[in-house]
N, C-alpha and C positions, 0 to 999 in steps of 0.2 A: 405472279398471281397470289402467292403467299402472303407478301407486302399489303399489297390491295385488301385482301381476307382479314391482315390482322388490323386494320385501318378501320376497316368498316364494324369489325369486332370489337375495338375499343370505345370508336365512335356511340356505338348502336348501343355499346353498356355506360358510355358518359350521359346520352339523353333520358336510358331508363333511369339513372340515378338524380338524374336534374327533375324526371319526371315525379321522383317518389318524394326530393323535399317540395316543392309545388305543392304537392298533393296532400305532405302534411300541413302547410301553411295553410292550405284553403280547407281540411277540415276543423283545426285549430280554430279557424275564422267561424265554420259553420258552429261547433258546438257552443262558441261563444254567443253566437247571436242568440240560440236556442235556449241558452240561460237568463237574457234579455226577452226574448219573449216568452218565456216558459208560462207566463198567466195567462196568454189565450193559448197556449196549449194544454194547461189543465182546464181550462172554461170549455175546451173542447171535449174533451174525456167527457166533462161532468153533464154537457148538454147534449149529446149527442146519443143518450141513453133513452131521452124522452121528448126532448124538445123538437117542435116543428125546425123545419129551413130557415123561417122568415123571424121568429123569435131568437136562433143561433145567430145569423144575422146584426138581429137586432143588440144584442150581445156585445158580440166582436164590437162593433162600432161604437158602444159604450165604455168598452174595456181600452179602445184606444182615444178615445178620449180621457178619460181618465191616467195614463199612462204612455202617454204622449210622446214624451221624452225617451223611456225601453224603447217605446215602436219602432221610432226613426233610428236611433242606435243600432237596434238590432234587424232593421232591415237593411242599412246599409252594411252591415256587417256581413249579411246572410249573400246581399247581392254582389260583394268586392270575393269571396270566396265561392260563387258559382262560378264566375268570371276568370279568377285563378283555376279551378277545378278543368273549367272548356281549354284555359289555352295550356293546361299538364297534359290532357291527351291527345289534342289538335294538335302541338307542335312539341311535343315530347315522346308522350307513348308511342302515336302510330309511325313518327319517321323514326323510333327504334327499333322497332319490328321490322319497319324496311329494310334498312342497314343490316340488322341481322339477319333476317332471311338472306343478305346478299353471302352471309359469313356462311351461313349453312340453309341449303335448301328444303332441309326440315323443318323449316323454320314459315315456309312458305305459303300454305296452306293457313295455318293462323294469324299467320300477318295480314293475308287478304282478308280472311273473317274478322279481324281486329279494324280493319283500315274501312272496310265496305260497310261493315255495320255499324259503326259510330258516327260514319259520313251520314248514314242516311238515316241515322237516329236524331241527329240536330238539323239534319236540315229539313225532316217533314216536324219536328218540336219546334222550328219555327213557325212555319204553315199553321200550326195546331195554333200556338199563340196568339197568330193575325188573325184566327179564324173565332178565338174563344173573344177578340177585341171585335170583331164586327155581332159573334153574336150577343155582346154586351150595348153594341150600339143600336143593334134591331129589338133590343127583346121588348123595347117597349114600343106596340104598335102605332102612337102618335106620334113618335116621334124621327123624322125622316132623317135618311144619311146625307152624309156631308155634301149639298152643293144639288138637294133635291127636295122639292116641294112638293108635300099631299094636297094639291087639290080637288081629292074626291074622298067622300069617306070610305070607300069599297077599296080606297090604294091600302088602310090596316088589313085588309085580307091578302095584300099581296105582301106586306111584310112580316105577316105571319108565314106565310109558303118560303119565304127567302130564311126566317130564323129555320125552319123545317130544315130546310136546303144544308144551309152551315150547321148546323148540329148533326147530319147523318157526314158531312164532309166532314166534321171534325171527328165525328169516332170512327173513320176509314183513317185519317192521318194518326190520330192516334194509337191505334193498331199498329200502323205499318212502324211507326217510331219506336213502342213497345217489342214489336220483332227485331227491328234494327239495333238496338240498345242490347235487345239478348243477345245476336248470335254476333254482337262486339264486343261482350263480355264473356262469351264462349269463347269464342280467341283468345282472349287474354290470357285465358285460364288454363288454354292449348297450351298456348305461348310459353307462358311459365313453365310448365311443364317440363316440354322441350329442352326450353332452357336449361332450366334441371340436369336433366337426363346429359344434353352435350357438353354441358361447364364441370359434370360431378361435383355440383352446389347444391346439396341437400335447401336449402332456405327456401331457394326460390319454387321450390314443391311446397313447402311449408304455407310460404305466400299465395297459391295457390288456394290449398284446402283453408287457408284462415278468412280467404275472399269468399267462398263458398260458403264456409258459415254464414261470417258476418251479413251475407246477402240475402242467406235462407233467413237470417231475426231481423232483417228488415221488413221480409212480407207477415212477419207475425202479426195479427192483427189483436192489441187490445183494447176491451170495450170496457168504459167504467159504469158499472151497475149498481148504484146508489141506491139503500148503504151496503152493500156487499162486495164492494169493491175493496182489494187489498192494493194500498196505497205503499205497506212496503214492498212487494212484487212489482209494481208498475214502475218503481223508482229504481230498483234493482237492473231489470230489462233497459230502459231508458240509460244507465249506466255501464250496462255488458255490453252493447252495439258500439257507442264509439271508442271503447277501453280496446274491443277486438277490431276495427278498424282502424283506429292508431297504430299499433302494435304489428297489423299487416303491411301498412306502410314503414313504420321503421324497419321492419326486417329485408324487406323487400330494399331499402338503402342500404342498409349491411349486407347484402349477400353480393350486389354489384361493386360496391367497397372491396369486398373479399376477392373476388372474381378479378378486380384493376388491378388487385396488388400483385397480380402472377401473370407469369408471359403467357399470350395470345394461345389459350387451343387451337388441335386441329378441330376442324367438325367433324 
């Protein structure tokens, strides 16, 4: 039984370590894209203080034509780093949490809140996606879904009832993905803990409270109020969120690092 214990305790701290370079590669990936498109992120700051929807719009779509080249850079960049980001916790974080819950059963409780909540935070954020492309294909009432003819002018009232439809179904899936994403980030944050507490690895508490920042300055919201907007503040912020989520993934590699190089606790 001990054999088994230290197996699945090695195991479970080799996938968190694989899971934490992953994690830094794909935000590597993201912050680059973000510098590549960093001009409809400040056109957005600047117009969203006053300009309608359809002017903002109007915008963006100027701004990538002009700048063409950033665009496609930096979304390929953005979308090869989401992609890394799903398969660090799909097949990293959560089957290490498994493996270690098998190490120690206090471990168990956040593993299922890590495994349940991320499960069903991408899989209603796909729903939400299908459902944000169907009501991008209804929003325009002439224009019929794939493989269906308006032959009555009264069918635009029926595709207005169906945009209704998918826009209350997409902020019900949205929701439920916002629940799911939280209380699989509350696991995590368990998790850590735990881990903490059974390795006596200060770090991984560390990693922990530096994830809880960095989460809490991601829902900051700043708004540019032209001219009274402080442009050194906004750049500052913009540069404290990925410096402190770097920094929670490197450590969070060092503390599994430190944790391999010493024989197997008990739980």
């Amino acid at each position: 039984m001990q054999v088994l214990q230290a197996d699945d305790y090695r195991y479970g701290l080799n996938l968190l370590k694989k899971y934490s370079e992953i994690s830094i590669i794909s935000y590597v990936l993201e912050v680059i894209s973000s510098i590549f498109l960093a001009p409809y992120t400040m056109l957005l700051y600047s117009l969203t203080a006053y300009a309608t929807s359809q002017h903002i719009l109007e915008e963006i779509m100027a701004s990538l034509q002009r700048y063409l080249v950033l665009s496609v850079i930096g979304g390929v960049l953005a979308l090869v780093g989401f992609v890394l980001g799903l398969i660090a916790i799909l097949f990293y974080l959560i089957p290490s949490a498994g493996r270690l819950a098998k190490w120690s059963s206090t471990l168990s409780t956040p593993s299922k809140l890590l495994k349940y909540g991320y499960y069903a935070g991408f899989i209603f954020g796909a729903i939400s996606a299908t459902l944000i492309i169907l009501a991008v294909i209804t929003s325009n009432g002439t224009t019929p879904l794939p493989g269906m003819i308006v032959k009555h002018p009264s069918a635009r009232e029926g595709y207005q009832g169906l945009l209704v439809i998918i826009i209350l179904g997409l902020v019900a899936t949205l929701l439920v993905m916002g629940l799911g994403m939280l209380l699989g980030w509350v696991g995590m944050i368990m998790f850590l803990l735990e881990l903490g507490s059974l390795t006596k690895e200060g770090l991984f508490k560390a990693v922990a409270i530096l994830d809880v920042l960095s989460s809490g300055l991601s829902f900051v919201n700043i708004r540019v109020r032209p001219p009274y907007a402080n442009p050194v503040a906004i750049i500052l912020f913009l540069l404290l969120f990925p410096a402190i989520r770097l920094t929670t993934l490197l450590l969070l590699r060092k503390a599994t690092l430190k944790v391999l190089s010493v024989e197997a606790v008990q739980p």
